[in-house]
N, C-alpha and C positions, 0 to 999 in steps of 0.2 A: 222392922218394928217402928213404931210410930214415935215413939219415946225410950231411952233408956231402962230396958228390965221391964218391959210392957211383953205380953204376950202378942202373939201374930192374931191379923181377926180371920175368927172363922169366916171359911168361904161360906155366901149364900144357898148355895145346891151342895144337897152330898152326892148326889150320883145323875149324869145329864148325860142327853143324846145330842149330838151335833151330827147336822146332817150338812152332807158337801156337795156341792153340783159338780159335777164331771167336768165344767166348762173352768170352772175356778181352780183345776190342776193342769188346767191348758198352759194358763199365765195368759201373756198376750199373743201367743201362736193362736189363741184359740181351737189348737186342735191336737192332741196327743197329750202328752207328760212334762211336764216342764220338772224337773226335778230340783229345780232353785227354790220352784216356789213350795212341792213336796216336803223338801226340807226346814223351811220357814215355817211351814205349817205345821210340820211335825215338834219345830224347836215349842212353837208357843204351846201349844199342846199341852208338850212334856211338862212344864214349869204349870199348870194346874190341875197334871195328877201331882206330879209336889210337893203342892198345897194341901193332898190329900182327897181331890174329888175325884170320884170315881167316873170315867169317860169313855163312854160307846160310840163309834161313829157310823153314819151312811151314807154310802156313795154314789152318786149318780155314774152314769156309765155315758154322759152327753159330747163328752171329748172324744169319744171313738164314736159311737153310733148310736143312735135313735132309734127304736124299734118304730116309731110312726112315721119318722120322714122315711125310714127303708121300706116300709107301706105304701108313702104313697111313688115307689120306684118301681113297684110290681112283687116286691114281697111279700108274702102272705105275713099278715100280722102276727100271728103267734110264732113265728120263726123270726121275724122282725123282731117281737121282745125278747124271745130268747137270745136273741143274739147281743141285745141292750143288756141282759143279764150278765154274761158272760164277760160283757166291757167292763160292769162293775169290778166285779173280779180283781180284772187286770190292775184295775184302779186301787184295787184294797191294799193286793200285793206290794205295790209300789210305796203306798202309806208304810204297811206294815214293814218295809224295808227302811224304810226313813227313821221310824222308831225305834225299832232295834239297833240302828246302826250309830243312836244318841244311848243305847243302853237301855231302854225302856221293854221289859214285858210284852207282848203284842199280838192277841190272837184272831187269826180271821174266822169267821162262821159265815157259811154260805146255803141259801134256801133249795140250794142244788146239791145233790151230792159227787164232790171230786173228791173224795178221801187222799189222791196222793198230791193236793194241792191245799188246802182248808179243811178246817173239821165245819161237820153238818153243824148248821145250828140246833140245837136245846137249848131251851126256855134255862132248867136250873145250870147248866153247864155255863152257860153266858154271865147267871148269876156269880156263880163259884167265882169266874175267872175275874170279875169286877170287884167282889171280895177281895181276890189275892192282888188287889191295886192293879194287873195286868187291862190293858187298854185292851178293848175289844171293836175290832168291825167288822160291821154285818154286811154281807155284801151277796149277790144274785138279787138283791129287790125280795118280794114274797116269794120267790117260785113261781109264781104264777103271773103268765100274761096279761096285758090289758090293767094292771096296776103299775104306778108309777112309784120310784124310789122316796115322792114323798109319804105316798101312802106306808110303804115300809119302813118306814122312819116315824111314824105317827105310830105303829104296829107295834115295832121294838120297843119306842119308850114306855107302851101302855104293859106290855110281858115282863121288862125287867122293871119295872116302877121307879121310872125315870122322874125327876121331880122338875124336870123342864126340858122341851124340846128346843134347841138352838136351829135354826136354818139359816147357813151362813151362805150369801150371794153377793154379788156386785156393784150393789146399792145398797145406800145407806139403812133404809127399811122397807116399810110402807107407804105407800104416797095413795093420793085423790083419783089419779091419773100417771099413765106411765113417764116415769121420770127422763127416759130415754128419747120420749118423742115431744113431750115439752116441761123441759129444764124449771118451770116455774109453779109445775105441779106443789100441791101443799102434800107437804109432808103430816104423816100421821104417829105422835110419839107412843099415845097409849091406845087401846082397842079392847071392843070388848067383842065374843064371840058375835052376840046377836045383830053389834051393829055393822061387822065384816059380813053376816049372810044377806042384809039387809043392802046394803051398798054395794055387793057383787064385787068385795076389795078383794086379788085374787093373792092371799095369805102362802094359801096351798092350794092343790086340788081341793075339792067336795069332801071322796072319801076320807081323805087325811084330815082334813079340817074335822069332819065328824066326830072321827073317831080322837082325834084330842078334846072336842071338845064336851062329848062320853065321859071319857076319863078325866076330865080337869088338868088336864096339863096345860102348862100355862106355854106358847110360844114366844120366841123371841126371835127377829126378823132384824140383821144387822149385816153391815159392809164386813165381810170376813177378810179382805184383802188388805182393811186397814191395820198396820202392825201393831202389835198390844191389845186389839178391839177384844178376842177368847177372853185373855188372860183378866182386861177391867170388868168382864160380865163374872163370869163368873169365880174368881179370888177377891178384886175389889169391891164387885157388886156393883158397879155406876152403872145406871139405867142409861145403855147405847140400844141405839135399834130403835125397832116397834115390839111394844109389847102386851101381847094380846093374850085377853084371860077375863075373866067373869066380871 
């Protein structure tokens, strides 16, 4: 509380999508699970359902495998994504093990059906379970090849009527230029749709971007590795990231 016998302030979003790259459950192996960082993620998580916001998440499957680079190894591509799908999965499991193991509700839905692993995803089921406060991740990407886990993550938020899409990565947001390759790229705080297609700023894929930008849902593009960054977006509200929207 801010003050003595002051109420808490309402969080900004009542119900958001946070989307995770497979690479950011690496840590710094960059490659599998790191469960240190599972847990950290899961702790901050936790503290803004909480608050009360209701939280979907999507997972990339990049820490195990890439349906494209297994492509360009001599795998056929749709066995390439299926099998990026399947990594998600493994990904969600691990989440959803993290959560629970703090106490938290947690159910996986998967655009594949493993019934003795995940329930299939439904539209109103995914609803229900965000209702009953229960954290929900969606995981397999669409089901379908040739789409990437941002575009299913732009998908989800637009089915359960997400009031923001989160994509949390390894930089701070948006930049001019990639910030990996030079460190003095300008950073971009706010965006609007038209001037990300117009500048070729790569937000998300095409489709994903489209289809947020369809629906109005507003993106937010932030360092998720930074500790506290979930919890100040969305309980505090302090504008971190890029944030792009009409």
């Amino acid at each position: 509380m801010s003050a003595e016998g002051a109420s808490p302030r309402k969080p900004p979003f009542g119900r958001v999508l946070l989307k995770l790259s497979g690479e950011v459950l690496a840590g710094e192996a960059g490659f599998g699970i790191d469960f240190d960082v599972v847990r950290a993620l899961a702790e901050e998580i936790g503290q803004v359902v909480d608050s009360g916001v209701q939280v979907a998440l999507v997972v990339g499957g990049g820490n195990i495998i890439r349906g494209q680079e297994a492509a360009r190894h001599g795998v056929e591509r749709v066995v390439g994504d299926n099998m990026g799908m399947l990594a998600t999965v493994i990904n969600a499991l691990a989440l959803q093990s993290a959560f629970e193991g703090l106490g938290y509700q947690t159910r996986v839905l998967t655009a594949i059906e493993m019934r003795q692993v995940a329930e299939l995803f439904i539209r109103r089921r995914a609803i229900r379970h965000l209702e009953k406060g229960r954290i929900v991740i969606f995981a397999a990407g669409t089901g379908n090849p040739y789409f990437s886990t941002d575009t299913a993550a732009a998908l989800r938020a637009a089915e359960i009527g997400a009031d923001c899409l989160l994509k949390g990565t390894k930089v701070d947001g948006v930049f001019e230029e990639d910030p990996r390759r030079n460190p003095r790229a300008p950073f971009i705080k706010d965006l609007c749709y038209k001037d990300a297609l117009v500048k070729e700023l790569k937000v998300m894929d095409s489709p994903a971007f489209a289809l947020c930008m369809e629906n109005r849902i507003p993106v937010i593009v932030f360092n998720v590795l930074v500790p506290g960054n979930i919890r100040r977006i969305l309980v505090d509200g302090e504008r971190i990231g890029t944030w792009v929207g009409f």
